[in-house]
C-alpha positions in Angstrom: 154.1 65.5 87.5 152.8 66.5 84.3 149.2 65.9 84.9 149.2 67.4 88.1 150.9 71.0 86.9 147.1 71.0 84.7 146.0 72.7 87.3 149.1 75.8 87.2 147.7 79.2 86.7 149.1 82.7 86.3 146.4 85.2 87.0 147.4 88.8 86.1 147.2 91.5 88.9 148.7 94.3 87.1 150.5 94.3 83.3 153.4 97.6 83.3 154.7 98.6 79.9 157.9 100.6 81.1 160.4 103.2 79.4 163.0 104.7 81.0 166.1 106.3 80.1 169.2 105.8 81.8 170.0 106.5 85.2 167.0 104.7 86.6 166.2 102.6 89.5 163.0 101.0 90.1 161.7 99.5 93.4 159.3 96.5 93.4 157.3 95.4 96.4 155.1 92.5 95.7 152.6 91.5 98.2 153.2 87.9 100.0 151.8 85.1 97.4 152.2 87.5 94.3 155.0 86.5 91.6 157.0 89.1 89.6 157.5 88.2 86.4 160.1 90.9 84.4 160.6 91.0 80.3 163.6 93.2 79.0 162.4 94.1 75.1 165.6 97.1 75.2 168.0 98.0 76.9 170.5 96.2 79.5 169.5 96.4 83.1 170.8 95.1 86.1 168.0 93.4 88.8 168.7 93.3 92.6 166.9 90.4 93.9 165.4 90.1 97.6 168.6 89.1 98.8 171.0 91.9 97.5 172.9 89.8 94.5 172.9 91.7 91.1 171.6 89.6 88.0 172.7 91.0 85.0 169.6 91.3 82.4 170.4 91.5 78.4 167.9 92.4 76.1 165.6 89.3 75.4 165.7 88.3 79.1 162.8 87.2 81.1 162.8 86.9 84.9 160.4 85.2 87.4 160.3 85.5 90.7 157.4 82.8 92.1 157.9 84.3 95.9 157.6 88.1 94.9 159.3 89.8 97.5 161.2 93.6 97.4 163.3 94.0 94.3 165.0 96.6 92.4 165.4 97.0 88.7 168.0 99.2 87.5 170.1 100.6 84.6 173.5 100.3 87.0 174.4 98.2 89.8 174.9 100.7 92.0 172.4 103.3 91.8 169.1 103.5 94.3 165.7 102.4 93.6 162.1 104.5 93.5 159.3 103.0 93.8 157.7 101.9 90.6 154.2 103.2 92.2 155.5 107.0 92.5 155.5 107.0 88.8 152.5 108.3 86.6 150.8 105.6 85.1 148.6 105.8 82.1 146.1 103.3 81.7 146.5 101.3 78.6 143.2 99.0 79.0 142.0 97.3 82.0 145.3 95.6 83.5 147.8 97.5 81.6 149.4 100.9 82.4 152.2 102.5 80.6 155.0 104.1 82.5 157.4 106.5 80.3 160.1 109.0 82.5 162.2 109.7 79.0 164.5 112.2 78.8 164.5 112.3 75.3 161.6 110.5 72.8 159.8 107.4 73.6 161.3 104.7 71.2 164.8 106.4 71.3 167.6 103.7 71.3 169.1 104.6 74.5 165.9 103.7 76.5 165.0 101.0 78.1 161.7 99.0 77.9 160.5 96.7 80.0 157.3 94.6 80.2 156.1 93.5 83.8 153.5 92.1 85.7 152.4 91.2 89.1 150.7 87.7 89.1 148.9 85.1 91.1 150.8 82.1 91.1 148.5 78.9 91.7 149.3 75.3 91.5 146.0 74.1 92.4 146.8 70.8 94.4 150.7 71.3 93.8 150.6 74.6 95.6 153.4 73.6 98.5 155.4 73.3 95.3 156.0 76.9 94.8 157.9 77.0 98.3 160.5 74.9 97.1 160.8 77.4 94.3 164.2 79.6 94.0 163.7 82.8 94.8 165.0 84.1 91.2 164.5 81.5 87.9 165.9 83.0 84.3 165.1 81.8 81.5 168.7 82.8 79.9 169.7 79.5 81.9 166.7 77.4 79.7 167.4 78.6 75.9 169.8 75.8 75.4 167.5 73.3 76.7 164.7 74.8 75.1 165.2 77.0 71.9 161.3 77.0 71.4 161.3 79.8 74.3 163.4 82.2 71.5 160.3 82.7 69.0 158.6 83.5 72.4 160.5 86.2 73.4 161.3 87.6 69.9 157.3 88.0 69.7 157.3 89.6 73.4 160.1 91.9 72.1 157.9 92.8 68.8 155.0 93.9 70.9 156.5 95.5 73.6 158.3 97.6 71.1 155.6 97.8 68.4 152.4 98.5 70.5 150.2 97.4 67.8 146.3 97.3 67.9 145.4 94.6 70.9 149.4 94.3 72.0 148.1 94.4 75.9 146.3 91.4 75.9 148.8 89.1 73.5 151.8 90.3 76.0 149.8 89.3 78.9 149.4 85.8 77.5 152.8 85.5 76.3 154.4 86.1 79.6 152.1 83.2 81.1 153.5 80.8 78.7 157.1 82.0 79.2 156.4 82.0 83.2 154.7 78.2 82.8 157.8 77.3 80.4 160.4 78.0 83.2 158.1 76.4 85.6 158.1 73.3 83.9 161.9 73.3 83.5 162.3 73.3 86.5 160.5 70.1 87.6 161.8 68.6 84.2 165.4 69.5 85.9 164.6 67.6 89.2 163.2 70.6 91.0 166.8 71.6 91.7 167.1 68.9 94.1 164.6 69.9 96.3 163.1 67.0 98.8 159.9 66.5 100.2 157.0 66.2 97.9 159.2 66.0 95.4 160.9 63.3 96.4 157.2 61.4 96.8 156.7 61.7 93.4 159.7 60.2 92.2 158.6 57.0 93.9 156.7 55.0 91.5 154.4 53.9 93.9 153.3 56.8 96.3 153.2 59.1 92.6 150.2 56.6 91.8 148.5 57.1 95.0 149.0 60.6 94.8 148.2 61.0 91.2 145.0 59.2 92.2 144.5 61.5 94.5 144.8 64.8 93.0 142.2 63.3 90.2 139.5 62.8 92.7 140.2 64.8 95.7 136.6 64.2 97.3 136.7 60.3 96.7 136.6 58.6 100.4 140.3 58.3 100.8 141.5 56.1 103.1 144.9 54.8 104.7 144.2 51.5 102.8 142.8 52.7 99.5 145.9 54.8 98.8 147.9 52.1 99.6 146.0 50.2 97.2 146.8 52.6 94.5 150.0 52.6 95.3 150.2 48.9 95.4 151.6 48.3 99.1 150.4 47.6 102.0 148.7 50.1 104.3 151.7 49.8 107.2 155.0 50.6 104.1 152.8 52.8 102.7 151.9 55.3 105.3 155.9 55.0 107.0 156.9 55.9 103.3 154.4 58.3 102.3 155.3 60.1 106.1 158.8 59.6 105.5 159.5 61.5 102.3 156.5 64.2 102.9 156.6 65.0 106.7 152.8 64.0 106.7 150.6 61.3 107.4 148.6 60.4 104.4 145.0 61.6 105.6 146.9 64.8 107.0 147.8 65.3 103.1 144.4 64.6 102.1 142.6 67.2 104.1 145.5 69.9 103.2 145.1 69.3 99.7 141.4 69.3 100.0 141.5 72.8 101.6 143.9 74.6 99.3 141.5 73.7 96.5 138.9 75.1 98.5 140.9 78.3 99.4 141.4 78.5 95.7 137.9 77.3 94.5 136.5 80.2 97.4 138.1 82.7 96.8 139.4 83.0 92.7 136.7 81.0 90.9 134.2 82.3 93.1 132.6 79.1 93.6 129.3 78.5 96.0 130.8 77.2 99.2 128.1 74.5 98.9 129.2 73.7 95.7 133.2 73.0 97.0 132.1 71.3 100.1 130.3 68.5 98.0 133.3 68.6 95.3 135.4 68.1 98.2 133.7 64.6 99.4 131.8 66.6 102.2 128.4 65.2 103.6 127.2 69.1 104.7 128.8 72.4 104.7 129.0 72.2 108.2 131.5 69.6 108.3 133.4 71.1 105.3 133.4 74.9 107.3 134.5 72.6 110.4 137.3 70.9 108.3 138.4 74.4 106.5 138.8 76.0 110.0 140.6 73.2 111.3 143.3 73.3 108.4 143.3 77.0 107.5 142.3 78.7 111.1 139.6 80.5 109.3 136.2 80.3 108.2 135.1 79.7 104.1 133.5 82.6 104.5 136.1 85.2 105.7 138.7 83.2 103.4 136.1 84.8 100.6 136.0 88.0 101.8 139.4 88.3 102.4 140.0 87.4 98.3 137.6 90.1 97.3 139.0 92.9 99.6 142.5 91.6 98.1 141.1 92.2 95.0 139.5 95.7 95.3 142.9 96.8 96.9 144.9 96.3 93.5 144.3 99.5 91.9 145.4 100.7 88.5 149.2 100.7 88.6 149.9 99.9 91.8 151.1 96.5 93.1 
């Protein structure tokens, strides 16, 4: 499991520096396959997740929501939301903005400050992980287990608070450790039980063959030559791999091979020539055929559809 989260990535959409004074309510609305990642540095505010339940958020706590989804942040339970994009937002630097509606000085002990970001949540390979995801993961439940996260967040609270020279940039990469931290948890902690996948890779034998695979996604794969990596043969291997995954093993293979592509398309940027012979295909018209076939759309549209998400992301909005 470890060598196949390598390929995790939190790409920032939008960085928010926020300070509010009490009563507040702010309304999130991330777009589908955007996380929400939330950092308290002051201040003790109350978060109403997609579902309506009220988390209670102490100074020091981070928040990460890997689905996104319509949220509320909020100084008390019961009050109503706005929506974070009706506020004026001054640019910091490129991904930052600051938000301030203070009824008294910025930096005032009654105010709260926040520190949040929108995010692309990747897992490369692993991406049908994120689904099993909970829709809400704190990392107030992971300090116990791991009291390294504490000199994390005291930094985050020091330059949330501080805004020294260059504080945009170090916040933005402390929140992707804290994000990756809980991440990790969470498959440390058995994925909260969650089956599936999962469940494959707690089988010494298919986590071989798909450890194998996610190494070399465009080697030749066949029925038999997982099953030799798994060290079975070809009949237990594909009833087990089907079993535990709801897929037949070559099925797997060419979904894996297309989220890479989707990913490899549309983020890195990458020549589709160049990801159809990555990707073990003979020409790019059998890769375009294949991508179709899995995604129900072409490379190319799957490209331009990344870069008019993209351009749609302006400052301080979503």
């Amino acid at each position: 499991m470890s060598e196949l989260l390598l390929d995790m990535r939190l790409r920032g959409v939008q960085y928010r520096r926020i300070e509010m004074t009490p009563p507040f309510g702010l309304s999130f609305g991330t777009e589908p396959g955007r996380a929400q990642f939330h950092f308290v540095a002051a201040g003790t505010v109350f978060l109403r997740d997609p579902t309506g339940d009220i988390h209670d958020l102490a100074p020091g706590t981070a928040i990460f929501l890997p689905h996104g989804g319509a949220h509320q942040v909020l100084s008390a339970a019961d009050l109503p939301a706005r929506d974070i994009g009706s506020f004026e937002a001054v640019p910091v630097c490129e991904s930052l903005c600051d938000i301030s509606a203070c009824a008294s000085a910025p930096g005032c002990p009654d105010n709260a400050i926040i520190f949040s970001s929108c995010m692309e949540f990747e897992l490369g390979g692993m991406q049908s992980l994120v689904l099993l995801m909970p829709a809400i993961m704190l990392v107030g439940t992971l300090s116990d287990r791991h009291p390294e996260i504490l000199a994390i967040l005291k930094a985050m609270e020091s330059e949330v608070c501080g805004r020294r020279v260059g504080f945009a940039g170090i916040l933005a990469r402390l929140a992707d450790v804290v994000s990756a931290i809980i991440v990790r948890s969470w498959v440390e902690c058995g994925c909260n039980g969650a089956s599936g996948l999962v469940d494959a890779l707690r089988d010494p034998r298919l986590a071989r063959a798909i450890a194998a695979l996610h190494r070399d996604p465009g080697r030749a794969w066949t029925v038999a030559t997982l099953a030799s990596e798994a060290g079975c043969s070809r009949s237990v291997f594909a009833e087990r791999f089907q079993s535990l995954t709801g897929l037949p093993p070559l099925r797997y293979v060419a979904e894996l091979r297309m989220r890479l592509a989707a990913q490899w398309i549309g983020n890195a940027r990458m020549p589709i020539e160049t990801v159809a012979g990555s990707l073990g295909y003979a020409s790019q018209a059998a890769f375009s055929r294949a991508f179709k076939r899995v995604t129900g759309r072409s490379p190319g549209v799957a490209r331009l559809s990344s870069g008019a998400a993209d351009r749609r992301v302006p400052q301080g909005a979503e």
